[in-house]
Z-matrix of the N, CA and C atoms (Angstrom, degrees):
N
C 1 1.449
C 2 1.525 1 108.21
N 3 1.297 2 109.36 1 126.87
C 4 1.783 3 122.69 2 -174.65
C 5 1.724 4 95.04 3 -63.83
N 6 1.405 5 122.65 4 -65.36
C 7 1.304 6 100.02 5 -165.00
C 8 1.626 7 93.50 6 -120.41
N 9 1.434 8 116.17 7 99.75
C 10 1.581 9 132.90 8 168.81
C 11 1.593 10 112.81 9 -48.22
N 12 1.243 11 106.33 10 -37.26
C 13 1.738 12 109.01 11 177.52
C 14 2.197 13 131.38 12 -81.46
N 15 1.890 14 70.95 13 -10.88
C 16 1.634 15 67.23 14 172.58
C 17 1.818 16 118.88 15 -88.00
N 18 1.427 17 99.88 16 135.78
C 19 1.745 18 128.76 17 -168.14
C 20 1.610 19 95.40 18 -49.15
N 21 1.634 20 109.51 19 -43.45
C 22 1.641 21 114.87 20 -166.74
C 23 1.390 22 108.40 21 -76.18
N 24 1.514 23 134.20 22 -34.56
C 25 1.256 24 140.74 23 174.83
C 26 1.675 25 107.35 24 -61.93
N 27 1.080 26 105.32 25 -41.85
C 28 1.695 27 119.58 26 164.07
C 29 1.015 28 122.33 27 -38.08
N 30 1.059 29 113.76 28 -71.69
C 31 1.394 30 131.82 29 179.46
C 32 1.229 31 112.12 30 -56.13
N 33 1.912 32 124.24 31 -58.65
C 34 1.505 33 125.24 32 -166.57
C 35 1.586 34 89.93 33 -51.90
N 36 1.376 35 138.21 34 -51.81
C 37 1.356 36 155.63 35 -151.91
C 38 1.600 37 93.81 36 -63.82
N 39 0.895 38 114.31 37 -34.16
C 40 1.618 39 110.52 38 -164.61
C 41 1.217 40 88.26 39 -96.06
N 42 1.381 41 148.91 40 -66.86
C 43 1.359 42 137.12 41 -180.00
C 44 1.480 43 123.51 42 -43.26
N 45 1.621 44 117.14 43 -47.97
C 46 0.784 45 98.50 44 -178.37
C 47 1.713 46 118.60 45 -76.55
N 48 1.426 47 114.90 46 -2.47
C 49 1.623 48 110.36 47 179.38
C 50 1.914 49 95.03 48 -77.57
N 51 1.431 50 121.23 49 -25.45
C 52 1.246 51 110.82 50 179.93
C 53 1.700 52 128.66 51 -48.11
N 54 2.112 53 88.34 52 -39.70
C 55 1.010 54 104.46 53 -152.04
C 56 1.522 55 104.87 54 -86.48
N 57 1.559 56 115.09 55 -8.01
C 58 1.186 57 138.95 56 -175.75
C 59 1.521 58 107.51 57 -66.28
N 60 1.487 59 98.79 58 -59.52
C 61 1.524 60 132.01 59 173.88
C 62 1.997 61 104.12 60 -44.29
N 63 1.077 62 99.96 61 -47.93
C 64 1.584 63 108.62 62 -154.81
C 65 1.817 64 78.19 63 -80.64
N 66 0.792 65 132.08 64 -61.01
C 67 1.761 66 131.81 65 -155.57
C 68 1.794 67 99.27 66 -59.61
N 69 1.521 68 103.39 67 -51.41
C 70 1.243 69 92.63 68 168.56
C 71 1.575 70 140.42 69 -51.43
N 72 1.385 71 104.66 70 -32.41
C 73 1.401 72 117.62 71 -169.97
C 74 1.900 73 117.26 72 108.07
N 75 2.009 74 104.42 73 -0.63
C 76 1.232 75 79.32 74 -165.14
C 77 1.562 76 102.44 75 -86.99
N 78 1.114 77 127.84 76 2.56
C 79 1.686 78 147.98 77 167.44
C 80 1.664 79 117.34 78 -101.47
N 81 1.362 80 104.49 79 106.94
C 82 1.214 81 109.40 80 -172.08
C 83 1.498 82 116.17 81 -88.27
N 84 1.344 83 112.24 82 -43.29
C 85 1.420 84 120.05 83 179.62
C 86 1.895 85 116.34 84 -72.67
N 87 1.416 86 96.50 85 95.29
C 88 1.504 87 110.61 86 -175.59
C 89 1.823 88 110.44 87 -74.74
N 90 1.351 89 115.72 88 15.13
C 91 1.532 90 123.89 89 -172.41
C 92 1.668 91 103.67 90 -78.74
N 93 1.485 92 117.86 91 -11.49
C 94 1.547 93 117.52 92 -178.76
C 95 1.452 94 97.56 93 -81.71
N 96 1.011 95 130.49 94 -14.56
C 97 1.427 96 122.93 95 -167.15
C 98 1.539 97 131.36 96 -64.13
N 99 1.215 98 75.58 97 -27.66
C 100 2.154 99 90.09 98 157.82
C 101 1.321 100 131.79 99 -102.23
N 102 1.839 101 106.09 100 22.90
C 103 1.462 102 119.25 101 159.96
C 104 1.421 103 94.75 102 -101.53
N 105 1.305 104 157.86 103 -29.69
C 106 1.139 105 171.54 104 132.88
C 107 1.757 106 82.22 105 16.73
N 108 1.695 107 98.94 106 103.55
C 109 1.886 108 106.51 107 172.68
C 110 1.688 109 101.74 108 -130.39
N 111 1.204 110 119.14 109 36.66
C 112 1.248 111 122.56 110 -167.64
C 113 1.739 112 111.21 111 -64.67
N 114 1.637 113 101.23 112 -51.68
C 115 1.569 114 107.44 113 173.21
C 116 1.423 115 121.57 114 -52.41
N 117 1.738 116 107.18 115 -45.77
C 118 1.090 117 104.38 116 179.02
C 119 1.685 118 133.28 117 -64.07
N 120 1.621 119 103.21 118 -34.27
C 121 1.221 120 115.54 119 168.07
C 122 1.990 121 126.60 120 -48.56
N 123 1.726 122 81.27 121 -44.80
C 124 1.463 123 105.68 122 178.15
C 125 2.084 124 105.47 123 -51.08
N 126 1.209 125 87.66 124 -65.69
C 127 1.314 126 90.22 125 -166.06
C 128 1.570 127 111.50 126 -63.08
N 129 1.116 128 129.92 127 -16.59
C 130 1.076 129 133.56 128 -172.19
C 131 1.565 130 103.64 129 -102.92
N 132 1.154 131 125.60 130 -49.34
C 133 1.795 132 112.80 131 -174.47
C 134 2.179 133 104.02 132 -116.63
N 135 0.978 134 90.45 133 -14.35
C 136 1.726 135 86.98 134 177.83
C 137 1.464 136 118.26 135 -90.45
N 138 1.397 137 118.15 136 -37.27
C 139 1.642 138 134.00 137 -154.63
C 140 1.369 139 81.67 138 -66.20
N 141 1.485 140 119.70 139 -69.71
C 142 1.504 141 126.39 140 -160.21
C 143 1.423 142 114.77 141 -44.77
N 144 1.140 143 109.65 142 -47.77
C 145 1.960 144 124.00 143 -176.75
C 146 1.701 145 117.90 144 -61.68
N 147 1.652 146 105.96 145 -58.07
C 148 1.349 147 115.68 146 -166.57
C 149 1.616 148 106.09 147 -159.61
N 150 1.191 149 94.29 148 89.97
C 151 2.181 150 124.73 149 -175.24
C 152 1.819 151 90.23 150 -47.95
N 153 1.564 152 126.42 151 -34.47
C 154 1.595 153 113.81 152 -160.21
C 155 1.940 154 96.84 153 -90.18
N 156 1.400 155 114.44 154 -25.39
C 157 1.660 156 96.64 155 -173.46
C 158 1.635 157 92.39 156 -84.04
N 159 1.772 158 124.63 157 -36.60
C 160 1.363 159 108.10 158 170.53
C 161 1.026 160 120.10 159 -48.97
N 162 1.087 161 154.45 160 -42.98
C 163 1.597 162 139.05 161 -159.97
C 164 1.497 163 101.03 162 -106.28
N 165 1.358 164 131.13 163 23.18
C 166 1.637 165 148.73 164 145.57
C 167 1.471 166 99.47 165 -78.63
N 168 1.132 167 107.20 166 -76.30
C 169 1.817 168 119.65 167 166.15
C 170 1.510 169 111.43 168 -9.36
N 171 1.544 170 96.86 169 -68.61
C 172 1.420 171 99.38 170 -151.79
C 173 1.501 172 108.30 171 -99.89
N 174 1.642 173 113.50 172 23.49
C 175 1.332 174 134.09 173 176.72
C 176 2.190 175 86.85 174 -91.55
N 177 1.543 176 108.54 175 -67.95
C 178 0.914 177 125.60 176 -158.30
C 179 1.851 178 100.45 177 -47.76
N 180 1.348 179 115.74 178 -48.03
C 181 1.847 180 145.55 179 158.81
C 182 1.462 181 87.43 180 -18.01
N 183 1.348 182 119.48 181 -64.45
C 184 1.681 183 108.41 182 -130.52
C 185 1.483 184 76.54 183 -103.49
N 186 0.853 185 142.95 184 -26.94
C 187 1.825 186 138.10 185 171.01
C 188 1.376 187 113.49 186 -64.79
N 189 1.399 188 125.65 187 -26.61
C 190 1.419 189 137.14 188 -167.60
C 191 1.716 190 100.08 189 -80.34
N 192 1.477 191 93.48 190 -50.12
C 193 1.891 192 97.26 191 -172.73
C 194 1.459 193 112.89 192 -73.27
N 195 1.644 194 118.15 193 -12.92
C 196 1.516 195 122.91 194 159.10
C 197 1.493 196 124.72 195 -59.06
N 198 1.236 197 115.74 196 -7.12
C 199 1.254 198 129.64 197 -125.31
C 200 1.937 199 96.00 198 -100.91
């Protein structure tokens, strides 16, 4: 990870291990799914830095709200 200290990279990281968790089955309770701020994070602290992990991001975004 390019910048280890940013709070927003944190976070996408933690959601998306949730969301990892939840697809697998080892997370049953699918009620986090509308804390799911991945896009927003994206567009706001990722888009600006590095355009190729944003639009990973906001692949992962539009799969999350299927969810």
């Amino acid at each position: 990870m390019q910048h280890p200290d940013s709070r927003a990279l944190l976070s996408i990281s933690k959601q998306i291990e949730f969301l990892i968790d939840l697809d697998k089955g080892v997370v049953q309770d699918a009620s986090r799914l509308r804390e799911i701020t991945i896009g927003v994070l994206t567009a706001r602290e990722v888009e600006p830095l590095d355009e190729s992990a944003a639009e990973l991001f906001y692949k992962i975004a539009s799969e999350a709200s299927r969810m």
